[in-house]
N, C-alpha and C positions, 0 to 999 in steps of 0.2 A: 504494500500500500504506500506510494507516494506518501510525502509530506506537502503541504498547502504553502502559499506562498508565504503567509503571514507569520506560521510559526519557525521558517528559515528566515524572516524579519527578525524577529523577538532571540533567536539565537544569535544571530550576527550582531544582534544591539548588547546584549549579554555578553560575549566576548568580546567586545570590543572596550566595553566597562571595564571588565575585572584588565586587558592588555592596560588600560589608562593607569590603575590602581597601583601595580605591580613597577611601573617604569616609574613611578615617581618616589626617590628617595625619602626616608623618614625623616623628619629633623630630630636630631640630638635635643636632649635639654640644654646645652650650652645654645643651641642657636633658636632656639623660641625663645631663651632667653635672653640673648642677645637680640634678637628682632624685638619684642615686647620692648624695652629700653629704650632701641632706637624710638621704636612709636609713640611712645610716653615723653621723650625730650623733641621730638615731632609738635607734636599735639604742644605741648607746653613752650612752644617757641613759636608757634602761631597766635596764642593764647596772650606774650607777652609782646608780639606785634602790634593786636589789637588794641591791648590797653595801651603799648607806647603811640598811639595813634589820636588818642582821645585825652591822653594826660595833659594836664591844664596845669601842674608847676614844674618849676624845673627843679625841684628836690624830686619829685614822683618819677619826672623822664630820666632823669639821672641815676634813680634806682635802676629803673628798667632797661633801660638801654645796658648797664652793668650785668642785670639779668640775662639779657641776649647777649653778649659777650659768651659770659659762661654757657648758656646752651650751644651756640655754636661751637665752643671749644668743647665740650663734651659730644657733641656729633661727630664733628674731625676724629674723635677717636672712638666711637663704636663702629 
């Protein structure tokens, strides 16, 4: 008995899943951990864009701009 079209579809999408699953390396815990960090000094140096954008003294912009300093320089080395 022949097989129908649909269920050699639903095989070939099936395999073709589990080839994608298989090629893709796992991450380490160092490197989710490392990614997470980058994303969090990411996220957190946009965040102190924003605010150096809208700050109205120059004690506040002078924090912050020191702030973005240091994310930056912590980006450079993750």
């Amino acid at each position: 008995m022949a097989r129908g079209f649909e269920s050699k579809s639903v095989e070939s999408q099936q395999s073709e899943a589990s080839f994608g699953r298989t090629r893709r390396p796992r991450e380490t815990a160092e490197d989710v951990e490392r990614r997470q960090k980058r994303e969090s000094l990411e996220m957190s140096r946009a965040r102190v864009s924003r605010e150096l954008a809208g700050a109205k003294t120059a004690v506040h912009r002078s924090a912050l701009e020191n702030a973005l300093r240091f994310l930056d320089d912590e980006l450079k080395k993750a």
